[in-house]
Each structure stands twice: as structure tokens, then as C-alpha cells.
C-alpha positions as CSV (number, residue, x, y, z in Angstrom):
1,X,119.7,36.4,69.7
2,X,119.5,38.7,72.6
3,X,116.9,39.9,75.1
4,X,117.4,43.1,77.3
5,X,115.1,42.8,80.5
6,X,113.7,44.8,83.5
7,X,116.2,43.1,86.1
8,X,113.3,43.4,88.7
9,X,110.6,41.4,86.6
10,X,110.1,38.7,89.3
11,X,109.7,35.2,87.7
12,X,111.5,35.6,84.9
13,X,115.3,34.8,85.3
14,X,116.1,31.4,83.7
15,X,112.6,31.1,81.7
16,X,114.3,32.2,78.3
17,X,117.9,31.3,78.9
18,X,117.7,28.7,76.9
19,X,116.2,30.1,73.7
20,X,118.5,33.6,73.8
21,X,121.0,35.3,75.6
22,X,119.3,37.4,78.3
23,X,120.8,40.6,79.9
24,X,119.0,42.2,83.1
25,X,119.3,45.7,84.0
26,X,117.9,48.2,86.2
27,X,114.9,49.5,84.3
28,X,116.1,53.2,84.1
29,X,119.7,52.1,83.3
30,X,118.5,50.6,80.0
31,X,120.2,52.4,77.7
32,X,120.7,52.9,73.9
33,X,124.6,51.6,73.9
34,X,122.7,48.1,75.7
35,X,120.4,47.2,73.5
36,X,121.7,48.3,70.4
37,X,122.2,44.4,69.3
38,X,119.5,43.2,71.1
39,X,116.0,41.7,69.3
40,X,113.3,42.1,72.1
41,X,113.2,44.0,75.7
42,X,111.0,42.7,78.2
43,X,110.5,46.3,80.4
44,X,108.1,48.1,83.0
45,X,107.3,51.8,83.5
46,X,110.7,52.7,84.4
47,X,112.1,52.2,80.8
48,X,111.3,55.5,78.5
49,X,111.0,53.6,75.0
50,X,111.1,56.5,73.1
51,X,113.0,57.2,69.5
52,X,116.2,58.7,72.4
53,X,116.4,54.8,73.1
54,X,115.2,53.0,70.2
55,X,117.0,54.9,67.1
56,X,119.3,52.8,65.4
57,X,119.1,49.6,67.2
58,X,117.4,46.1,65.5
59,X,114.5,45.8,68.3
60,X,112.0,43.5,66.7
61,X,109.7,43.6,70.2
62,X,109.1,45.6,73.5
63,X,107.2,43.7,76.2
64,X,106.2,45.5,79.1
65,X,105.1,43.8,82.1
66,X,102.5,46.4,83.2
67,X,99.1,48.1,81.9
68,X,100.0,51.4,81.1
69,X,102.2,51.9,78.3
70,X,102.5,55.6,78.0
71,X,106.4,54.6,78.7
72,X,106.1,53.7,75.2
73,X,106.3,55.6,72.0
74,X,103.9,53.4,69.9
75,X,103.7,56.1,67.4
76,X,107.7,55.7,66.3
77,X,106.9,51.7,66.9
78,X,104.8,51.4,64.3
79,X,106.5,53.4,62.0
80,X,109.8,51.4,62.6
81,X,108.0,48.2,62.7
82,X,108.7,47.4,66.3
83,X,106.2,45.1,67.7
84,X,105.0,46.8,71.0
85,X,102.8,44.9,73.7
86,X,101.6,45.6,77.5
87,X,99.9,43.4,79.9
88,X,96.4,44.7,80.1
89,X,94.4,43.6,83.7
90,X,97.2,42.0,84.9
91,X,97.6,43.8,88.0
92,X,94.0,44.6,88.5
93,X,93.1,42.3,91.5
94,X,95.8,43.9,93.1
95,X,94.5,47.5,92.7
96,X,91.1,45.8,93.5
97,X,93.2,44.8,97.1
98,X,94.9,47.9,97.2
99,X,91.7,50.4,96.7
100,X,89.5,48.0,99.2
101,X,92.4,48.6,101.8
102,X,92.7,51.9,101.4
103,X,88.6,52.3,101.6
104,X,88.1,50.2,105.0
105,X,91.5,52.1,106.7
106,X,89.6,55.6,105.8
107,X,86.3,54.7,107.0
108,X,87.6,53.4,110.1
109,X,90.6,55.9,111.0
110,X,87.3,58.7,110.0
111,X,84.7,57.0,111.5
112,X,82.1,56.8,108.7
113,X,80.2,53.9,107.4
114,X,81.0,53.2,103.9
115,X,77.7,52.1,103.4
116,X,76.7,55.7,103.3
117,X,79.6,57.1,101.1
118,X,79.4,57.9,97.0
119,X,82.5,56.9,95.0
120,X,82.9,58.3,92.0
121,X,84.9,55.7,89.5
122,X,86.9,58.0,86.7
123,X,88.2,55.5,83.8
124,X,86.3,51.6,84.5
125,X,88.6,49.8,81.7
126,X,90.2,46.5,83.4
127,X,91.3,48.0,86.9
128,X,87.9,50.7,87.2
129,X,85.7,47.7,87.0
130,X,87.5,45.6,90.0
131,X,87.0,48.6,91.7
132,X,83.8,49.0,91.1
133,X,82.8,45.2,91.9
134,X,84.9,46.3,95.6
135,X,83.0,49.2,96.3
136,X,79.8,47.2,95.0
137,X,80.6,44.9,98.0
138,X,81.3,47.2,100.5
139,X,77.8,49.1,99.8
140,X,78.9,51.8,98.7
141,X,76.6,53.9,95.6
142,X,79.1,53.8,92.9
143,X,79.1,56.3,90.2
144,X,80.6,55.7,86.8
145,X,82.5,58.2,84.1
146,X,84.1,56.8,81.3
147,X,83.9,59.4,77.8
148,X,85.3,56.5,75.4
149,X,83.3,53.7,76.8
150,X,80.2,56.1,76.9
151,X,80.8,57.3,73.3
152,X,81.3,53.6,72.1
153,X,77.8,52.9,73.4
154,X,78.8,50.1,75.4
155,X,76.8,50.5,77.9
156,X,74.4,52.9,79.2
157,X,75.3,53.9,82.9
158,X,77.6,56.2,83.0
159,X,77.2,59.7,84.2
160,X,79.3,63.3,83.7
161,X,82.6,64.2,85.1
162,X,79.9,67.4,87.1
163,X,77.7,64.6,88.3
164,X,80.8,63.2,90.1
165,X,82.3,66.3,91.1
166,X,78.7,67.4,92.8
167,X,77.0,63.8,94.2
168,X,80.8,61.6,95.3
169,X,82.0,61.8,98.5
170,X,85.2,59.4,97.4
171,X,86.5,60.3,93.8
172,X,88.9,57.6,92.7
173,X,91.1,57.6,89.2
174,X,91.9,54.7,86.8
175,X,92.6,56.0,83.8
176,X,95.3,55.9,81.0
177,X,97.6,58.7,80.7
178,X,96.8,60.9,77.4
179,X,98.4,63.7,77.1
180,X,96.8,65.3,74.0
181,X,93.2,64.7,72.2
182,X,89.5,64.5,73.3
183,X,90.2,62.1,76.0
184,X,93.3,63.7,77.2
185,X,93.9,62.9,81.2
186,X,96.7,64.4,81.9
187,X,96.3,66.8,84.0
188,X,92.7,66.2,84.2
189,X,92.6,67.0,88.2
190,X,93.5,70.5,88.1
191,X,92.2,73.7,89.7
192,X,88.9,74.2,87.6
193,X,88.5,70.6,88.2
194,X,89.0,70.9,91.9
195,X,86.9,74.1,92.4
196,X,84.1,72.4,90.7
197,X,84.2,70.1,94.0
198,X,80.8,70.6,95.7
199,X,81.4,68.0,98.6
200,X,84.6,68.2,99.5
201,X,85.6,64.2,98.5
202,X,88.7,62.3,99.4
203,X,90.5,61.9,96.1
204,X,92.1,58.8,95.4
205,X,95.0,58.0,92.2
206,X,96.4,54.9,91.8
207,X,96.8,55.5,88.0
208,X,99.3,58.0,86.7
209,X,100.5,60.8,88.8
210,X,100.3,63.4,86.2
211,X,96.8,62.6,85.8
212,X,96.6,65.0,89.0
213,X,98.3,68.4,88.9
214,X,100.4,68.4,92.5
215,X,100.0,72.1,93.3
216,X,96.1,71.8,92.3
217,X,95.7,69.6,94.7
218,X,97.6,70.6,97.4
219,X,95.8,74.6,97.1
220,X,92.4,72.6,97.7
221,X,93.7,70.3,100.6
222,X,94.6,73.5,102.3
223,X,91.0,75.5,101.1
224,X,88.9,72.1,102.0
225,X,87.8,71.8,98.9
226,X,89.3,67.8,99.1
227,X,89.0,66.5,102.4
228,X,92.2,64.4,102.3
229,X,93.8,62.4,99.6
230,X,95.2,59.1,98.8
231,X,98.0,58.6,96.6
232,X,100.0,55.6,95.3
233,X,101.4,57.9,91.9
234,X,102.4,61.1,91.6
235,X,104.0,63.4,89.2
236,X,108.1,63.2,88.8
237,X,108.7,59.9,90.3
238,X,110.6,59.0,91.9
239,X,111.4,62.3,93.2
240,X,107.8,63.0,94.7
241,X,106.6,66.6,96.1
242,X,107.8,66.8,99.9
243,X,105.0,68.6,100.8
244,X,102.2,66.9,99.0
245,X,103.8,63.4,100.8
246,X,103.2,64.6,104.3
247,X,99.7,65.8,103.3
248,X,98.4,62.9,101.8
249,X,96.4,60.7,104.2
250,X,97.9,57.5,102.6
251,X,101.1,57.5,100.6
252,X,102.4,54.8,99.0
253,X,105.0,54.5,96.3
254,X,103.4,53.3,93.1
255,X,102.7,49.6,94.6
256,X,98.9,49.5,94.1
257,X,99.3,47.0,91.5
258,X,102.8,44.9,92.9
259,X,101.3,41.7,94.2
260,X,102.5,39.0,93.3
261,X,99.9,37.7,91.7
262,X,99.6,40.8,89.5
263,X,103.6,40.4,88.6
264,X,103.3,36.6,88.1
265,X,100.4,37.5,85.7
266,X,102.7,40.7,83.6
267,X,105.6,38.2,83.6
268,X,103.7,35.6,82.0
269,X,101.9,37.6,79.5
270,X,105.3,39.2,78.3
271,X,107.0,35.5,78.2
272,X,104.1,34.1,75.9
273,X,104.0,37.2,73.3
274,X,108.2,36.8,73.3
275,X,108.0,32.9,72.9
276,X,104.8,33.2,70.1
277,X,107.3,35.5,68.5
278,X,109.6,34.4,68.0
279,X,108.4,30.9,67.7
280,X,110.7,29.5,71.0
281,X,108.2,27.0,71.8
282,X,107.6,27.4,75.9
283,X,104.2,26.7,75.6
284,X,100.7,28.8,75.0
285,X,100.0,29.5,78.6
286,X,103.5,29.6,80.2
287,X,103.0,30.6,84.2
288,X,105.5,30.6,87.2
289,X,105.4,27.2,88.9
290,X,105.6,28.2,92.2
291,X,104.2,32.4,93.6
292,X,105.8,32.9,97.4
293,X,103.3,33.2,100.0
294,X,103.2,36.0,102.3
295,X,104.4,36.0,105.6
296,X,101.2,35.5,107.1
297,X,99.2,33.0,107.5
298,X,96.6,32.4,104.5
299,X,94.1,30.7,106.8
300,X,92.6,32.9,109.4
301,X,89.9,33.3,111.9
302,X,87.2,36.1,112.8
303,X,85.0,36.5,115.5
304,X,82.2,38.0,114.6
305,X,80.6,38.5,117.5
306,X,79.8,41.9,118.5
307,X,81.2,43.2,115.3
308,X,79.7,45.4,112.7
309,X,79.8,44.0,108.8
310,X,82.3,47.1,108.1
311,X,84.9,46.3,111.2
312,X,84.5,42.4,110.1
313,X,86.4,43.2,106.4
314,X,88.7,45.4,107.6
315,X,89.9,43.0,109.8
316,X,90.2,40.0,107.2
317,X,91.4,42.9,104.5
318,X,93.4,44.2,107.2
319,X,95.2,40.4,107.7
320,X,95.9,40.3,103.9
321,X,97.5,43.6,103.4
322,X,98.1,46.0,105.9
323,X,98.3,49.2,103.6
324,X,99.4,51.9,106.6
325,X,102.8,50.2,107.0
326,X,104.0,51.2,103.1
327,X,102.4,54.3,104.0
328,X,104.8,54.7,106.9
329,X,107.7,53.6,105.0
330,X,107.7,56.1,102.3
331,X,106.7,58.9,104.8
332,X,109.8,57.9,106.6
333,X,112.3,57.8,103.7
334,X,111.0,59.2,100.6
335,X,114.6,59.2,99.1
336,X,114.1,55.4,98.9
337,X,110.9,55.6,96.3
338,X,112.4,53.1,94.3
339,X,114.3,50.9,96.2
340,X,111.3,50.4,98.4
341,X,109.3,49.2,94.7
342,X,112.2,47.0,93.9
343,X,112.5,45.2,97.3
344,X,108.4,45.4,97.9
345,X,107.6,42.8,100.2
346,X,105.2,39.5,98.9
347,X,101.4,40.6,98.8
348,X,99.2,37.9,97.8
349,X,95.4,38.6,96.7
350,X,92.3,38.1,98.3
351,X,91.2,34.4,96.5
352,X,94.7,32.8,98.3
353,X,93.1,33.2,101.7
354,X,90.6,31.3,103.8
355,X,88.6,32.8,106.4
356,X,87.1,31.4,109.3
357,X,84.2,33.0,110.9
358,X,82.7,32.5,113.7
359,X,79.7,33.6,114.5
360,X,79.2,35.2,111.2
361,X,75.9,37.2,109.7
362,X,75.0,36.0,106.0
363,X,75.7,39.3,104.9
364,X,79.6,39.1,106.2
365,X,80.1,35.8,104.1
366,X,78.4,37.4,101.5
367,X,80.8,40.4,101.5
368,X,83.5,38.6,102.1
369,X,83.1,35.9,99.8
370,X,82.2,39.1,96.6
371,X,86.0,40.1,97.5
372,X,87.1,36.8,96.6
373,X,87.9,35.3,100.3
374,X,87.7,31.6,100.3
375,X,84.9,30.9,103.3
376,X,84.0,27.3,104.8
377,X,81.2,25.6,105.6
378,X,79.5,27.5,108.8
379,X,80.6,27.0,112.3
């Protein structure tokens, strides 16, 4: 049998070699004429699994190593029998690192205290909720919108998408990208959405980038109706809007979710639903052996002294992932969008590092230890 994979799916090269014969490929050269005799692809976002690319072929199951799955066309699946899976929370520690980043670098390039801010959650499936537990521990007031969860009756504290546009001073998106029904998103930032702004927030999307119309948001940038703007997606990747690039106050190209332990996780969700089925054996909970580390150290130490509870995490977040330098990368060469995805550098998560603080309040262990930072005894 025969596999057609994502060539850039770390972790996987040699895992099913011996069960199949496996063929890597970029992502968006993964073409009809290749997998026309193969029985599974193992994919990401990049790969457009629509009837173009599935018609005719004897695909029994597509993978993909990520959340979002609007990449494929489940609708044609289903009618064609193709089994069609994604990787749901995988990479949502990541975002978690990503968004808590992206929070303390604003608050202390602007000056504020997040303690004092509003941020306004859009979508809390599996990524919305590590958010939320972030800006929980950073102090912030969080607000919550979610239509399906609210109509579901799961739980009872969510609010309207006018209570977020009027009360958040952050307004941050994590939702799925529907382009059509009740809950559609696409789109769903756009002009009347923006004029409805009655605080002038910093909008955040690490989600889709066609969740947030580009000229929509630039036209309020320039009116002040959005303070500034953080963006990891954006529409027609990889060939992002010029303008909108150099007005973003960070830009970064769709690497909110690419640590490594969020790609370890994808990898090994898609190489367990491939082995179950097709009955290879590898094992119920298959997982790389061995995740790189990251260049720095993963034990590190923090004087406290003198040092307010805000300036403390950004310093150990700061350690872990310094978001401004893939900010400054894709400023300085746009044209390399994707090459700068495929050759992303190792990030590692919070949990893999141990902080040592001297000095340190209760309430900076505290912190630290909600965003998963491994703290020692006192000293």
C-alpha cells in the first residue's frame, strides 16, 4: 500500500516505512497525478483536499496533522467514503505560549498593566480555553462568546458578540473557519463589526485569516477604531497584504501553534488513526521518542527583586519564546512566508522549563506555576 505525506510533518519519516510505502511532498505540491494509487495522506493546511484532488483516486483516509480542517472537503468525504480525521487540541499549549507572549510584549512595549485590561475570547473550543486559563493567570477579566457552545447549554457564562465589542480592551479570535450557516466566521471581523468597536481594542487572530476581512481592518487601524493589531493568519497566504504587514504590531507567519510539542502531538495523533486503520500494529499511543530542545537553556533564574509580578513573566515567558524576533523576520522578508514555516526554529512549551526565583512574591510562583512553569522549592 501507499501513503502520500506532508514532507514537513516533523517526526514522522521512518515511523510507517515498514508497514507501506511512504512518499513525502511539499504540502501544496500534492497533487492529483501523486496520489492517484495511494490509500491514505497524512497532510496539514497547505493540502486543498477538495473533489479537484480527490476525484478518481482510491484514498481510503486523509490525516491532517492540525486543528482546523476547513482544508478539507468532508462533505465529498463522506459521500465517497473517505475516512477524514484532524488533530483536535494538539497545538493548543502552543497557542496558549504564543497568545501569553504576545500579551506581556504589548503590555510592556505599551506600558499598561494587564491586570487592568478586558479580553474578549471569540470561539473557547480546545485552543479559546488555554487562552482563557493564560489570561486567567495574568489577571486579566476575561470575557467569553461562543454561539454553539452557548446554544448547547453547556455552560452558562458566556456573553454577546456587543458585550465584547463595548466592555474588551483585547479582542482575541479562536474560532473555526465556516464559511456559510448560523455560525458562519468567515469574515466575521468586518466593517459593521469593526464600527461597532466602542473602545478601540487591540485585535488579535491566530485562527484563520479570512476570519478578519484585511481592508476592514486596516480602514479602522487608520480611523482608531482598533488600536493596533496582532496577527499570526491572514487572508491569501502565503501571499499576505503588504500594507496590512507593516501595520500590524506583531506579525508572524501562521506559527502560533508550531512548537514542537504541538507538532509532536498532530504527528502522533495522525500515526495512531493511520496504524488503527489500517490495522499496522505500532501501538495505541504511538509518540516520538525523543522532541529537540530549544537552544536555550530550559533551566533559568529570575531575580525578583525590585520587579513587578507583570515584568517577572515576561521575563521567564520572554526566555521561552521570544515572539518579536518572528515578528521581525517576516517584516523583513515576507516573500519567505513559507519557507520561514517550514524551517521554524524549535519552540518548546512552558511545562519543559524550570524557573528559579529568587526572591520571589507567592503570587509570582503562583502565576508562574498556572502557566505551567516547573518552580522549585523556595530559595
Amino acid at each position: 500500500m501507499k501513503i502520500v505525506a506532508d514532507d514537513k510533518i516533523p517526526f514522522l519519516k521512518g515511523v510507517l516505512e515498514p508497514f507501506a510505502r511512504v512518499e513525502y511532498y511539499p504540502g501544496n505540491e500534492i497533487s492529483r497525478e501523486k496520489i492517484l494509487d495511494a490509500d491514505a495522506l497524512i497532510i496539514r493546511t497547505r493540502t486543498q483536499c477538495k473533489r479537484e484532488l480527490l476525484e478518481g483516486n482510491r484514498v481510503k483516509l486523509i490525516a491532517t496533522a492540525t486543528i482546523g480542517f476547513d482544508h478539507i472537503d468532508t462533505g465529498y468525504c463522506e459521500q465517497h467514503a473517505i475516512r477524514w480525521l484532524n488533530a483536535p487540541g494538539c497545538n493548543s499549549s502552543s497557542v496558549q505560549q504564543y497568545m501569553t507572549a504576545a500579551l506581556l510584549h504589548l503590555a510592556e512595549q505599551e506600558k499598561f498593566r494587564l491586570q487592568e485590561k478586558t479580553i474578549g475570547i471569540i470561539g473557547v473550543g480546545n485552543v479559546g480555553k488555554k487562552v482563557e486559563q493564560a489570561a486567567t493567570a495574568l489577571g486579566m477579566n476575561v470575557l467569553l462568546n461562543d454561539p454553539p457552545r452557548q446554544r448547547a447549554g453547556r455552560e452558562s457564562r458566556f456573553v454577546s458578540l456587543e458585550t465584547i465589542q463595548n466592555e474588551a480592551d483585547i479582542i482575541t479570535f479562536h474560532v473555526p473557519l465556516n464559511k456559510h450557516g448560523a455560525d458562519k466566521t468567515f469574515h466575521l471581523a468586518d466593517s459593521l463589526f469593526f464600527n461597532g468597536l466602542k473602545k478601540s481594542p487591540v485585535i488579535i487572530n491566530t485562527s484563520r485569516g479570512e476570519v478578519i476581512e484585511t481592508t476592514a481592518l486596516k480602514n479602522a487601524i487608520r480611523k482608531h477604531k482598533v488600536e493596533a493589531c496582532i496577527l499570526d493568519v491572514w487572508e491569501n497566504e502565503p501571499n499576505i497584504d503588504p500594507e496590512l504587514l507593516q501595520l500590524a504590531e506583531l506579525a508572524t507567519p501562521h506559527i502560533a501553534g508550531y512548537s514542537a510539542d504541538g507538532k509532536a502531538n498532530g504527528t502522533s495523533i495522525c500515526v495512531n488513526a493511520v496504524s488503527r486503520f489500517f490495522s499496522f500494529g505500532i501501538g495505541p499511543d504511538w509518540y516520538p521518542a525523543e522532541i529537540p530542545q530549544a537552544e536555550q537553556s530550559n533551566t533559568f533564574e529570575i531575580d525578583c527583586s525590585g520587579k513587578s509580578a507583570q515584568a517577572i513573566l515576561y521575563e521567564a515567558v520572554l526566555h521561552t519564546y521570544p515572539i518579536q524576533h518572528d515578528c521581525r523576520r517576516l517584516k523583513k522578508s515576507p516573500g519567505t512566508f513559507e519557507q520561514q514555516r517550514g524551517d521554524y526554529p524549535v519552540r518548546r512549551e512552558f511545562p519543559n522549563y524550570t524557573v528559579k526565583l529568587i526572591n520571589p512574591s507567592p503570587a509570582s510562583k503562583s502565576q508562574l506555576r498556572a502557566l505551567g512553569f516547573k518552580i522549585p522549592d523556595d530559595r
